[in-house]
N, C-alpha and C positions, 0 to 999 in steps of 0.2 A: 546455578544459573540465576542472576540477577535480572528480576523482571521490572521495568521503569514502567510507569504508567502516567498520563497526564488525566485530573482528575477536577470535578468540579463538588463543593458540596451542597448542591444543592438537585437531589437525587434526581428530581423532574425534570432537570432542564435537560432541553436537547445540545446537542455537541453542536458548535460553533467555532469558527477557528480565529474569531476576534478578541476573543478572552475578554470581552465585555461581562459575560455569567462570573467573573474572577475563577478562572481555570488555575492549576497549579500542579507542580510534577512532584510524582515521590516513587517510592520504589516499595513493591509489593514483598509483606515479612508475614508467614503464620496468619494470614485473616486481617493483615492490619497492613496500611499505608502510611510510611514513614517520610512526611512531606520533605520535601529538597529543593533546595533554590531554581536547579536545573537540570533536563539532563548533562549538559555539562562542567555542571558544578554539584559535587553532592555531596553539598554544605547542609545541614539541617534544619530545616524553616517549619517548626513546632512541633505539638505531639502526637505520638500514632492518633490515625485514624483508624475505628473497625471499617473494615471494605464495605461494608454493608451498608455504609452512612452517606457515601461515598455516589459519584457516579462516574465511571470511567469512561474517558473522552478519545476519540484516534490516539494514537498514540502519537504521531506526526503532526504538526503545526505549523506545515509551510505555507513561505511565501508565493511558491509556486510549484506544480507537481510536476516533473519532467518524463515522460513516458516511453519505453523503447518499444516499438512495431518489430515482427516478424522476428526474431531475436531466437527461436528455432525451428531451424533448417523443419522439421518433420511439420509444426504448423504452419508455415510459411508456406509450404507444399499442399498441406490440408486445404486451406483456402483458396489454391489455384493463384498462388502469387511466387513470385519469383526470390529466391533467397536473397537479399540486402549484400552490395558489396561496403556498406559503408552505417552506421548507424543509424537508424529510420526514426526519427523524436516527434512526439507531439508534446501538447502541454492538456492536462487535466487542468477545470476549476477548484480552486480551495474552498468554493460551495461545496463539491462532488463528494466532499468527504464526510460518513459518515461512520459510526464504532460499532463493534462487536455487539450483534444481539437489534441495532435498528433494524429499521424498516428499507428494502430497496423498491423504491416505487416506478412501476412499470407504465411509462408513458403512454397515455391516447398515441400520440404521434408514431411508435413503433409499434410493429408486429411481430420482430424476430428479435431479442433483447437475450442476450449471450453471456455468461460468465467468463473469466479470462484470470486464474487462477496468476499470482506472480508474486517474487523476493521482493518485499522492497527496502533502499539502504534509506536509510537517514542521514541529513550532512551535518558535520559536527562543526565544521571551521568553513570560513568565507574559500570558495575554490576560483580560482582563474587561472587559466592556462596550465591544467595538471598534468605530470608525468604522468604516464599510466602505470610504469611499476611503482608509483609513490601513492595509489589511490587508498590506501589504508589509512595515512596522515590525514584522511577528507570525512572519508564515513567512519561516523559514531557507532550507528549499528542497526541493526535488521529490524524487519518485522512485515509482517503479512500485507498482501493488496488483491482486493477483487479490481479490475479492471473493468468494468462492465458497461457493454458496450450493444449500442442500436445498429445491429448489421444492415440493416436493410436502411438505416439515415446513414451509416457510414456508406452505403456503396451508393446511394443515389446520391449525395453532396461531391463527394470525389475528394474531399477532404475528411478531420474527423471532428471535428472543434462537436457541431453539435451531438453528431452520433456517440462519443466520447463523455459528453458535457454536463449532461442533466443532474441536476442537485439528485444526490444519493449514490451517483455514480465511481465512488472510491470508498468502498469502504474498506477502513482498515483497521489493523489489530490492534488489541486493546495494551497490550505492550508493547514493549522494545527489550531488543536486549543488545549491547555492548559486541562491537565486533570480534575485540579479544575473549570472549567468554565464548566462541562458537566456531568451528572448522569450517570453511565454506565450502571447502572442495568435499564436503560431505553434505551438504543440506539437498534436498528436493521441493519439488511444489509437488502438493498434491491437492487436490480436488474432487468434494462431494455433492452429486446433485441428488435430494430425495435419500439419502445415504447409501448411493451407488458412486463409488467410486469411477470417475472419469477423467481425470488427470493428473500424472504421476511420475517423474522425470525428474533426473537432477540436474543442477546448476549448472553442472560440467556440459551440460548439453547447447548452452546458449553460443551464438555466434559470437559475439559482443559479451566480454567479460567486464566486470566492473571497471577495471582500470582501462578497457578501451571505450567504455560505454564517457565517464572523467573527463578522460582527454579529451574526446570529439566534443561534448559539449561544452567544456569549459573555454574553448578556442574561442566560441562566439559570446555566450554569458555564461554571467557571474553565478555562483551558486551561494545560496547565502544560508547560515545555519540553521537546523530544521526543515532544510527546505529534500521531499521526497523524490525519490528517482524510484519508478515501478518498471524493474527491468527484462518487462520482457512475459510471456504465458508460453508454456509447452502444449503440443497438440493435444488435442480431445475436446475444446471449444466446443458449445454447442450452446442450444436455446433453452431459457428457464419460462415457466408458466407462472400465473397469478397462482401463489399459494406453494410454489416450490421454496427447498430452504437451503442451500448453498452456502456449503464451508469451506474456504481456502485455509490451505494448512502446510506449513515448511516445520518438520520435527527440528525441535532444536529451539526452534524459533516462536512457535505462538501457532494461535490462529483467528483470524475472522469467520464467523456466522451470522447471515440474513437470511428474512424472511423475503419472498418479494408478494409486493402488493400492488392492489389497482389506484391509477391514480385518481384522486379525490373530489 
């Protein structure tokens, strides 16, 4: 399994997704990071780094996060909402994102502030108007999404922009890995609160598979490469406290870990 990683050297700094800190991809070898031009190119741009020198940044570096709602039937029912005939999209901030091991900071503003455990693909190539059996040609590859989300802002707005929105709010895995390296009709989400497992379903269980999730939104906009699709959370949602620690985890694939904190 070929683990890519987006990395910066400069161990301190926090994950930004302007690449202003000079952020750079490489792919994880034995303890060392063998820089690469990109994930889509891996061409070789200098020499190993020990990981340890290193700070590993989201693995994703999109221009915009695309997000699917209700996506299964059993949570969709949990929440007392009605199952989607048709794909349910929001958009995350590419503020929201932050990497394996930060801090997810618990807003003044909310009281009931939720995990939402999800695959997420990475786009490899510019997508508009995709087939859906052709959505393989589009995602690069997988990797982990907390979705984390202000229940109680998402139900009083009636929208989800802010309940959705807050800086911290995506955080994702610290790698990627390559579509062809990985079976999808085998992968699952699972999710740990406090090291209690509470969420744990496979793929196969979403309404909206990849290639329908492509189509529906490539009909309106463009997907541009790097840019994240988080498709979707399986039932067992539920509320994290200041000082719980929350791992989303797809075997095969990775996982993200946060702590969550009070905000400052």
């Amino acid at each position: 399994m070929t683990h890519y990683v987006r990395f910066t050297l400069d161990h301190a700094a926090r994950p930004t997704l302007t690449d202003a800190g000079g952020a750079r991809y490489g792919i994880l070898e034995d303890g060392h990071v063998r820089p690469i031009r990109s994930f889509f190119s891996s061409e070789p741009d200098g020499a190993l780094l020990p990981v340890e020198t290193v700070k590993l940044l989201p693995a994703a570096n999109p221009s915009k996060i695309v997000c699917v709602g209700r996506n299964y039937a059993e949570h969709a029912k949990e929440l007392g909402n009605e199952v989607p005939t048709e794909p349910l999209i929001f958009l995350k901030p590419p503020s929201s994102l932050v990497a394996d091991g930060d801090d997810v900071v618990y807003p003044a503003l909310s009281q009931n502030l939720h995990y939402e455990g999800e695959l997420g693909l990475i786009i490899g190539k510019r997508a508009r108007n995709v087939r859906a059996e052709d959505w393989r040609e589009y995602v690069w590859g997988y990797t982990c999404v907390n979705d984390v989300t202000a229940r109680d802002l998402q139900k009083k707005d009636g929208q989800w922009t802010r309940g959705k929105g807050f800086d911290t709010f995506c955080p994702t895995g610290r790698w990627a890995v390559p579509i062809g390296e990985v079976d999808f009709d085998g992968l699952r989400v699972q999710t740990w609160l406090d090291g209690k497992c509470v969420q744990d379903a496979p793929v196969s269980d979403m309404i909206f598979p990849p290639g329908a999730i492509l189509a529906y939104i490539t009909r309106f906009f463009t997907l541009e490469p790097g840019d994240l699709i988080a498709t979707g959370t399986p039932p067992g949602v539920g509320p994290m406290q200041i000082g719980s620690i929350v791992r989303v985890a797809v075997p095969g694939v990775g996982q993200v870990e946060n702590s969550i904190v009070a905000e400052s």
